[in-house]
C-alpha angles and dihedrals in degrees: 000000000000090000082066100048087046090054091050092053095044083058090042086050090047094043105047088054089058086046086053110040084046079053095060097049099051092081087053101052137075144200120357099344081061084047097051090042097058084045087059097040089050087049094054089046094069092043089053097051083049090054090056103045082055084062100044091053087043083056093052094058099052111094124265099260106052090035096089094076090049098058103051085058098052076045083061098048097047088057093046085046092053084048100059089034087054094044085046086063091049100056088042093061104042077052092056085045085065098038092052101047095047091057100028094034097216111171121246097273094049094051094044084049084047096047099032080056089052095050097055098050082047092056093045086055087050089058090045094053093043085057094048095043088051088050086057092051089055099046088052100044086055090046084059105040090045080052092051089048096051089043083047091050095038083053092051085048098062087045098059088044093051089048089049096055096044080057089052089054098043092051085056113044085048087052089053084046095049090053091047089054104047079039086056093039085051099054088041091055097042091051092048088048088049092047088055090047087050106043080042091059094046093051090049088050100052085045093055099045086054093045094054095040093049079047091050090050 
């Protein structure tokens, strides 16, 4: 489980570099090539949040208690992922600045008042989506400890039932025990009362035998 989520985030790290690297050149370019480029970026962008939802579901599957170090890293990638996504949205716009002003013609103050306007509600999105994104953490962190706790008390479960049944047998084979043993005290007692009537029977009969010779006599 682990060797696939390695191999996702090999292909996150390689990607995010591309990502990068496309980001850098949009401001450079013009005309179609910027267009194709912001086409390509875009493109990349949703790989990459696939990527990442593989993961997350990767990080659901390893067991509670190596999943810890798993899941600071996804923590890591998210935020590298809100990074290039924030830095997309900057080029864009700068991008849609120039696009604007060759066919509006609006003069240079009215373009920075225009983007410096667009950053800031972008950046309030960003906070937004930070807040949102910390709220979901924190969901799903719940969701897992609530799921160690219910394996932890299923666990104890099965304890307590297997302790119960070893009782249950333990009562019974003492009670099976306890029937051999007063079988055993009965017949014992039975054989010592039938040797005293015996050895009874055979002294009054010897007395009896001497009584009657010394008689005949």
């Amino acid at each position: 489980m682990s060797a696939d989520f390695e191999s996702y985030e090999q292909d996150f790290s390689v990607l995010s570099a591309e990502i990068t690297a496309r980001i850098g050149k949009v401001p450079k370019l013009v005309g179609d090539e910027k267009k194709q480029m912001v086409a390509n970026v875009e493109k990349q962008l949703e790989e990459a949040r696939e990527l990442l939802e593989q993961m997350e579901l990767e990080v659901r599957e390893i067991p509670p208690q190596s999943r810890g170090m798993y899941s600071s890293r996804m923590r890591s990638y998210k935020q590298e992922m809100g990074k290039l996504e924030a830095d997309f949205k900057r080029s864009r716009i700068a991008y849609s600045d120039e696009v604007r002003n060759e066919l509006l013609g609006d003069d240079g103050n009215s373009s920075e008042n225009q983007r410096a306007h667009l950053l800031d509600n972008t950046e309030r999105l960003e906070r937004s989506s930070r807040r949102l994104e910390a709220g979901y953490q924190i969901a799903v962190e719940t969701e897992q400890i609530g799921q160690e706790m219910l394996e932890n008390l299923s666990h104890d479960r099965e304890k307590i039932q297997r302790a119960r049944e070893r009782l249950r047998e333990t009562d019974a084979n003492l009670g099976k025990s306890s029937r051999i043993l007063t079988g055993m005290l009965r017949r014992i007692i039975q054989n010592r009362i039938l040797i005293v009537v015996l050895a009874v029977i055979i002294i009054f009969t010897t007395m009896m035998a001497i009584f009657f010779s010394v008689r005949g006599r």
